[in-house]
C-alpha positions in Angstrom: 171.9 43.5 17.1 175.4 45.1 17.6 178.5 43.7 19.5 180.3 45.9 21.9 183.8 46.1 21.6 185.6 45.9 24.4 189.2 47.9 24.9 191.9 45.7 25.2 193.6 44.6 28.8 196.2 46.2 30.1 198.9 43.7 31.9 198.2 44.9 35.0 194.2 44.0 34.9 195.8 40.9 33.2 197.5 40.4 36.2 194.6 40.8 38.4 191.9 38.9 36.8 194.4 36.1 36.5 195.5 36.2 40.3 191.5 36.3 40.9 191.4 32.9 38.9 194.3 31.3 40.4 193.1 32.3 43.8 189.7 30.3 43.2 191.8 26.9 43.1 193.9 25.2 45.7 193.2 24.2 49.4 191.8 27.7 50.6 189.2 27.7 47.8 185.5 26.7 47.8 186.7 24.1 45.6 189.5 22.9 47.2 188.3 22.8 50.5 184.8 20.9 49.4 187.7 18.3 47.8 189.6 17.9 50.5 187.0 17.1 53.0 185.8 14.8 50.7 188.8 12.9 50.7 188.9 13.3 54.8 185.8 11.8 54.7 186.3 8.8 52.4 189.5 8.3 54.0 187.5 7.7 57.3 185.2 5.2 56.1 188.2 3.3 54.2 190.3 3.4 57.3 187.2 2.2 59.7 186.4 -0.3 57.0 189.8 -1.7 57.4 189.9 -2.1 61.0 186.3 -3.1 61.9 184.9 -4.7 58.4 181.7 -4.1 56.8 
């Protein structure tokens, strides 16, 4: 079984793949948007909990 070499990167692809990844985190990501509804959401409950008690 043989590897394939792959050419090396040039800085602009460089560039782009790591835009790509830093575009995947945050608040407009899948990732950052499922996190902060999450927090929303626990928020709520805390916050309800707080005024009306178990």
């Amino acid at each position: 079984m043989q590897i394939e070499q792959q050419p090396a990167l040039t800085r602009e692809e460089e560039w782009k793949y790591a835009e790509r990844t830093m575009a995947w985190y945050g608040w407009g990501s899948p990732i950052g948007l499922g996190f902060g509804l999450l927090a929303l959401g626990i928020s709520a409950v805390l916050v309800r909990m707080a005024v009306m008690g178990f």
